[in-house]
C-alpha positions in Angstrom: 8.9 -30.7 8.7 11.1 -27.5 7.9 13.1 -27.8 4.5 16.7 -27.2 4.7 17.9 -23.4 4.3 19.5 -24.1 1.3 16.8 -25.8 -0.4 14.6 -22.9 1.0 16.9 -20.1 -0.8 16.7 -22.1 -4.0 13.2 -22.4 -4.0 12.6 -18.5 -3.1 14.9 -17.6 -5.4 13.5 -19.5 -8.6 10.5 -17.9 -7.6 11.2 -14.6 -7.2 12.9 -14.7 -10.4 9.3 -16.1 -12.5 7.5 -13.7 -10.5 9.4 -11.1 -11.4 9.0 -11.9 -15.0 5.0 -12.4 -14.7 4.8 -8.8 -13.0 6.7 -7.4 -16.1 4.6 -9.4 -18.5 1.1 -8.5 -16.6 2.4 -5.0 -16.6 3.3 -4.4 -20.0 -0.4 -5.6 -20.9 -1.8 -2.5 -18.8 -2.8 -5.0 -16.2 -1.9 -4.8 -12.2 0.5 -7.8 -11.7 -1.8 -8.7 -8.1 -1.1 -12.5 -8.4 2.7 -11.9 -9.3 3.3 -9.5 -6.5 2.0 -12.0 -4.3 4.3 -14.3 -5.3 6.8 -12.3 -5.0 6.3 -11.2 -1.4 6.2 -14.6 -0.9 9.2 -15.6 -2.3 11.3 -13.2 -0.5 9.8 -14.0 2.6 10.8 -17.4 2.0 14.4 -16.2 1.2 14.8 -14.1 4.6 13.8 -16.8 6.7 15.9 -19.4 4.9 18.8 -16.9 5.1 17.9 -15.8 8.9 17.8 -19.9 9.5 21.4 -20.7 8.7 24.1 -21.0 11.7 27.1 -18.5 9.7 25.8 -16.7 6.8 28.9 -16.2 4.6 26.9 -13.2 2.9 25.8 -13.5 -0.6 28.3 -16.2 -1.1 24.7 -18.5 0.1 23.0 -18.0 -2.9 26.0 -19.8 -5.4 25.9 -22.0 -2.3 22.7 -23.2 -2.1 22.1 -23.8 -5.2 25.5 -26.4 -5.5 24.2 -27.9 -2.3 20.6 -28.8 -4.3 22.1 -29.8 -7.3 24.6 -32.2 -5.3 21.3 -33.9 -3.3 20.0 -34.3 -6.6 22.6 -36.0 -8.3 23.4 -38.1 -4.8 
C-alpha cells in the first residue's frame, strides 16, 4: 500500500526538518552527523517521489497544501 502524496510530503518534510536539527546538534558537539544525514537523504527522497507522484504539481504551493490535506483527515 502506497501512502497518499500529500501525506508522503508531510512526513518527508517533518523529517527533514528534525534531521536537520540533529545534524546541527551532532555537529556542534565535534561529531559527524552519520545517522542524521541518513535521515535526511531519506527524507528528501521521500519528498521527491511524493512530489513526482502527484497528477498537477501547483509548485511549492504543495507543501501549505499537504499539510491542510493531513490535518483535515485528521480532524475528519
Amino acid at each position: 500500500m502506497i501512502l497518499a502524496p500529500d501525506i508522503l510530503i508531510s512526513l518527508s518534510t517533518l523529517v527533514v526538518l528534525f534531521a536537520v536539527a540533529s545534524a546541527l546538534s551532532v555537529w556542534s558537539e565535534g561529531d559527524f552527523p552519520t545517522v542524521a544525514l541518513a535521515a535526511l537523504a531519506a527524507g528528501v527522497g521521500v519528498f521527491v517521489y511524493g512530489y513526482w507522484s502527484i497528477d498537477d504539481p501547483q509548485g511549492w504551493r504543495e507543501l501549505p497544501n499537504a499539510f491542510i490535506s493531513v490535518l483535515s483527515r485528521i480532524l475528519n
